[in-house]
C-alpha positions in Angstrom: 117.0 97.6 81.5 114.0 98.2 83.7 114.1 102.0 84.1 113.4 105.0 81.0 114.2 108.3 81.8 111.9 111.2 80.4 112.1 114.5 79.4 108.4 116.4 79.7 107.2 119.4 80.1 107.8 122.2 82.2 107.9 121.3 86.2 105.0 123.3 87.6 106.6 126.1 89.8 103.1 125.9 91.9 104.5 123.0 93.6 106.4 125.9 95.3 103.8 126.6 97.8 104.0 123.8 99.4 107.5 124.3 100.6 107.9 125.5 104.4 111.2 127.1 103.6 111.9 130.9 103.4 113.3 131.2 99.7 116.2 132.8 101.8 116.8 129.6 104.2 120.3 129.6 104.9 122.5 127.3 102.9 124.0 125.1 105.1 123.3 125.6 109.0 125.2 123.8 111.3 123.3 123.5 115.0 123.6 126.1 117.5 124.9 123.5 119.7 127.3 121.9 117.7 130.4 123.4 119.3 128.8 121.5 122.5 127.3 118.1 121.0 129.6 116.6 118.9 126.6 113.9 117.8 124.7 117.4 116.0 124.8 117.0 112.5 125.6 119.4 110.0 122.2 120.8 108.1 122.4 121.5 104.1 119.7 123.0 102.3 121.2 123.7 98.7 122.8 121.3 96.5 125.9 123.4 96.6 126.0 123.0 100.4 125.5 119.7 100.3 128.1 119.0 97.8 130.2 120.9 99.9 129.1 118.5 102.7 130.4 115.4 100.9 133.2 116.7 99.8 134.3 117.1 103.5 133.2 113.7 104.2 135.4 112.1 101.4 138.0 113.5 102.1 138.8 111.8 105.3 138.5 108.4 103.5 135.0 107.9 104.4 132.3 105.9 103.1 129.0 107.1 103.2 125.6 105.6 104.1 122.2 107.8 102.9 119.3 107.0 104.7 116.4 108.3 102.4 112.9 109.6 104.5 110.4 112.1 103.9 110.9 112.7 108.1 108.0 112.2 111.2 111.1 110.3 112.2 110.1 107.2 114.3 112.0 104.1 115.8 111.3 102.5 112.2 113.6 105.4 110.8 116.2 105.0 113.8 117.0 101.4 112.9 117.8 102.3 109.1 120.0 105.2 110.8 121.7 102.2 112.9 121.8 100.3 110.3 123.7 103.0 107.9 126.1 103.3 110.9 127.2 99.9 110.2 127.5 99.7 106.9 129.6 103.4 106.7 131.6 105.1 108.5 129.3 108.4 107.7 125.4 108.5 107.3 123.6 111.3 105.4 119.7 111.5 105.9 117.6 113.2 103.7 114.1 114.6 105.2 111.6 115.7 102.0 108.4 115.4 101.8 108.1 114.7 97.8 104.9 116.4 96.0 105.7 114.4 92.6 104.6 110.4 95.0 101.3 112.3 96.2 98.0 112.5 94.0 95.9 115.7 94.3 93.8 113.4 96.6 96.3 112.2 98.4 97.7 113.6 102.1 100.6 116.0 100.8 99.4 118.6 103.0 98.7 116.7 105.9 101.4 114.4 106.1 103.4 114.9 109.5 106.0 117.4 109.7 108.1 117.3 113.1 111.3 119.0 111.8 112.5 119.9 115.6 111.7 115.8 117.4 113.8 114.6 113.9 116.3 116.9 114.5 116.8 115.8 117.9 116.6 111.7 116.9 118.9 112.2 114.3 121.9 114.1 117.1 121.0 111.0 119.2 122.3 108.8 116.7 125.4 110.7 115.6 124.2 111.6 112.2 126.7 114.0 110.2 124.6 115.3 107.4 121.2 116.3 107.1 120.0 116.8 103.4 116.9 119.3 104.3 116.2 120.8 100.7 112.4 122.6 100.0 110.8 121.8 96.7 112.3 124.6 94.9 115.9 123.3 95.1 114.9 120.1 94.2 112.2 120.9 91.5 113.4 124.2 89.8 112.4 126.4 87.7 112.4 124.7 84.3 112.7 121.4 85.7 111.7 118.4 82.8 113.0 114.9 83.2 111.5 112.1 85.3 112.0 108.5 86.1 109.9 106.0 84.3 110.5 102.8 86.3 109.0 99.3 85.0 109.5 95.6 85.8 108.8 95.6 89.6 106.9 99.1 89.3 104.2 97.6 87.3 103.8 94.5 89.7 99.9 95.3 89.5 100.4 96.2 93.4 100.9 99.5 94.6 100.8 100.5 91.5 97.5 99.3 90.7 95.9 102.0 93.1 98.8 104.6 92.9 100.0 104.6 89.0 101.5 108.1 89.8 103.7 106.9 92.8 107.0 104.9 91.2 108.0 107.6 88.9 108.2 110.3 91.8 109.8 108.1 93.8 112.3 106.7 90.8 112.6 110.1 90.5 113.4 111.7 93.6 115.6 109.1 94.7 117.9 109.2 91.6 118.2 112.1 92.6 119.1 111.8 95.7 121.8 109.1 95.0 123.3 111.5 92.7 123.4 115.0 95.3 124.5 112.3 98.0 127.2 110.4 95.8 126.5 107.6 99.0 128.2 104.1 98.9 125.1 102.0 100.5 121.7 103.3 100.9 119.1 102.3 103.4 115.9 101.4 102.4 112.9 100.0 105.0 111.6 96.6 104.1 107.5 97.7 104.9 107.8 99.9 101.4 108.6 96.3 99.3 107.9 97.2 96.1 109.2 100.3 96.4 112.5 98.7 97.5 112.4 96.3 94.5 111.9 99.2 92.2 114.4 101.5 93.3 117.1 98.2 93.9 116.3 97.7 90.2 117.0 101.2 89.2 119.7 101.2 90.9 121.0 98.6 88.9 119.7 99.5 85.4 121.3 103.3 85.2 124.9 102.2 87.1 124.1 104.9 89.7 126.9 103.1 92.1 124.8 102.7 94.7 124.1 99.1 97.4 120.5 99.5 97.9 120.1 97.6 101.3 117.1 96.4 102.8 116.5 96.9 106.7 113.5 94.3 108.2 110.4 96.0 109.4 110.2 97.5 112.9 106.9 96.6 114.8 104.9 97.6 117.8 103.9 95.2 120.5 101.4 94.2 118.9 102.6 93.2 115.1 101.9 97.1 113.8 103.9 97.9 111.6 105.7 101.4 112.1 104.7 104.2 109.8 104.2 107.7 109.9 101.0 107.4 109.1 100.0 105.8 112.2 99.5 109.2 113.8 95.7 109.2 111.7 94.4 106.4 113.3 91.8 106.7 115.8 92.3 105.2 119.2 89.9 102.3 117.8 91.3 102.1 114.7 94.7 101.6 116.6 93.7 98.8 118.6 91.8 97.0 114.9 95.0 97.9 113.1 97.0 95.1 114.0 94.2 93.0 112.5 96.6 93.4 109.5 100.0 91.6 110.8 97.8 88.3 112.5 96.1 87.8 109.0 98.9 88.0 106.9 101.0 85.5 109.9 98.0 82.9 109.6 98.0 82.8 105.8 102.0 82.6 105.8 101.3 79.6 108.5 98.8 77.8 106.4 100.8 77.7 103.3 104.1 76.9 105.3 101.8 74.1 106.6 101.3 72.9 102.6 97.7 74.3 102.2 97.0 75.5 98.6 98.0 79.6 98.2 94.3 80.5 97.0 92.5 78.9 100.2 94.9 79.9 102.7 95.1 83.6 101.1 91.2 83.4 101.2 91.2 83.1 104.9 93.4 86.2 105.7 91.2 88.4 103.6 88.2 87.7 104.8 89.9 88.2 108.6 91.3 91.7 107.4 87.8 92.6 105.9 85.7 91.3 109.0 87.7 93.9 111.2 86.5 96.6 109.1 89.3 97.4 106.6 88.4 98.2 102.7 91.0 95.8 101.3 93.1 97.2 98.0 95.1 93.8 97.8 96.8 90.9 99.8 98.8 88.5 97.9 102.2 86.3 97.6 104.2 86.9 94.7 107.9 85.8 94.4 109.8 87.8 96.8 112.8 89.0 94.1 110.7 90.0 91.1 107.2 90.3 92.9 105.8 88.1 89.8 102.4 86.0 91.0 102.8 82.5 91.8 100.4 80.0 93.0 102.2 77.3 94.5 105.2 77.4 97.2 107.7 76.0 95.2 107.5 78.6 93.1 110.3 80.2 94.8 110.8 82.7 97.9 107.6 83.9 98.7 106.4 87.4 100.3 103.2 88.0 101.4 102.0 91.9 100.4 98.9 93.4 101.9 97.3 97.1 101.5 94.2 97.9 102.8 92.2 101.3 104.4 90.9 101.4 107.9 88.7 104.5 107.7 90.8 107.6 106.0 94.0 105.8 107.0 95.7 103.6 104.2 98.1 101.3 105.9 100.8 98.7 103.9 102.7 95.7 105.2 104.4 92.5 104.0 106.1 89.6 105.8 108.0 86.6 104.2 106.5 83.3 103.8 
């Protein structure tokens, strides 16, 4: 048992402000041109609604896929939506942006919000359910119990530089798999820890849910998708990259037998000489995340994290 839950004090109702919702957003709101697009899906912003939602679902025999994402949808997010389709018959995708994973330094605020181009992804694929709820139905008034995930949350990776992440995402995703009730959920491989940690949790508290891991989708040139990519200057864009080579020729050298330590070496100072303030780049064992230093110390996965001027960027490839 990797996981405690616990019960703290009050939630802060503050967090209320950051919502974009009118307190008065309609419960469940299905799109105008649903009578005309059979591929629009059905919109829920209670937990009520959203139960209602399910219900509906279920009982036509369905199984349900839930495609977690805090939205600025991108062709990262449409393959876990493709992905959902072909693991269940129906796919729920939530879009919230969670205060309790940010720091007060971090880019709540500012991270990209593009509620209408999602919208318009998400018909494209057929989606049936969006989960769109603002902080106040998911954080209420009152609100006093959190997540405390350990074991692969304590990895001494992202949590090393974010210690307040895991818990509010253990949290808001337990959640989620319990307003959802999905069969499979879709998780992207570029977050690996956190799909590690929430697979664990998964596990620990029975929750019923297949956590699923989809591979990472790239640009042309080895980026790695993210939402985040929209901060990055046009020269930042074109050292970003830098990133996917090192981590390639490190995996190279210690597929070609060269020690871990040497061949790790190597990639950091690449990643550093193009300008990047490097938080970590590793390989640890690719199911528990534990630190090895040989390759036959079992699967390996190669983790990096690093800034390139305001923009933090993460990746990870297998070895």
């Amino acid at each position: 048992m990797l996981c405690r839950i616990r019960m703290h004090g009050v939630y802060d109702r503050r967090l209320l402000r950051f919502t974009g919702l009118p307190r008065a957003a309609p419960a469940l709101i299905p799109n105008p041109r649903r009578v005309l697009m059979s591929s629009s899906p059905l919109i829920a912003r209670t937990v009520p609604a959203l139960r209602r939602a399910v219900d509906n679902l279920r009982k036509r025999k369905a199984t349900i896929a839930l495609v977690p994402t805090m939205g600025a949808l991108h062709d990262g997010h449409v393959s876990l939506v493709r992905l959902a389709k072909r693991r269940a018959s129906r796919v729920v995708v939530s879009i919230f942006v969670n205060p309790t994973q940010f720091a007060p330094t971090e880019d709540f605020g500012a991270y990209p919000r593009t509620w209408k181009s999602d919208i318009a992804k998400l018909a494209a694929e057929d989606v049936d359910v969006v989960w769109h709820p603002g902080v106040a139905a998911m954080y209420p008034e009152g609100f006093a119990t959190r997540i405390v995930p350990e074991g692969p949350a304590l990895a001494g990776l992202e949590d090393r530089f974010r210690p307040h992440f895991f818990g509010g995402v253990a949290t808001v995703v337990g959640k989620l798999f319990t307003q959802c009730r999905p069969d499979v959920a879709i998780f992207g491989e570029k977050d690996f820890q956190q799909l590690r940690v929430v697979t664990q949790m998964a596990g620990d508290l029975d929750l019923g849910v297949k956590v699923i891991g989809s591979r990472t989708v790239r640009e042309r040139d080895g980026l790695a998708m993210s939402s985040r990519n929209v901060y990055l200057s046009p020269e930042e864009r074109q050292t970003a990259p830098t990133l996917y080579r090192a981590m390639k020729e490190s995996a190279r050298r210690i597929k070609a037998g060269d020690a871990i330590a040497p061949a790790m070496a190597g990639g950091a100072e690449m990643i550093k000489a193009a300008g990047f303030a490097l938080d970590y780049f590793e390989v640890r064992h690719a199911a528990t995340l534990a630190p090895v230093t040989s390759r036959k110390d079992g699967p390996l996965r190669l983790l990096v994290a690093a800034k390139l001027g305001s923009t933090r960027l993460i990746d990870n490839i297998a070895v």
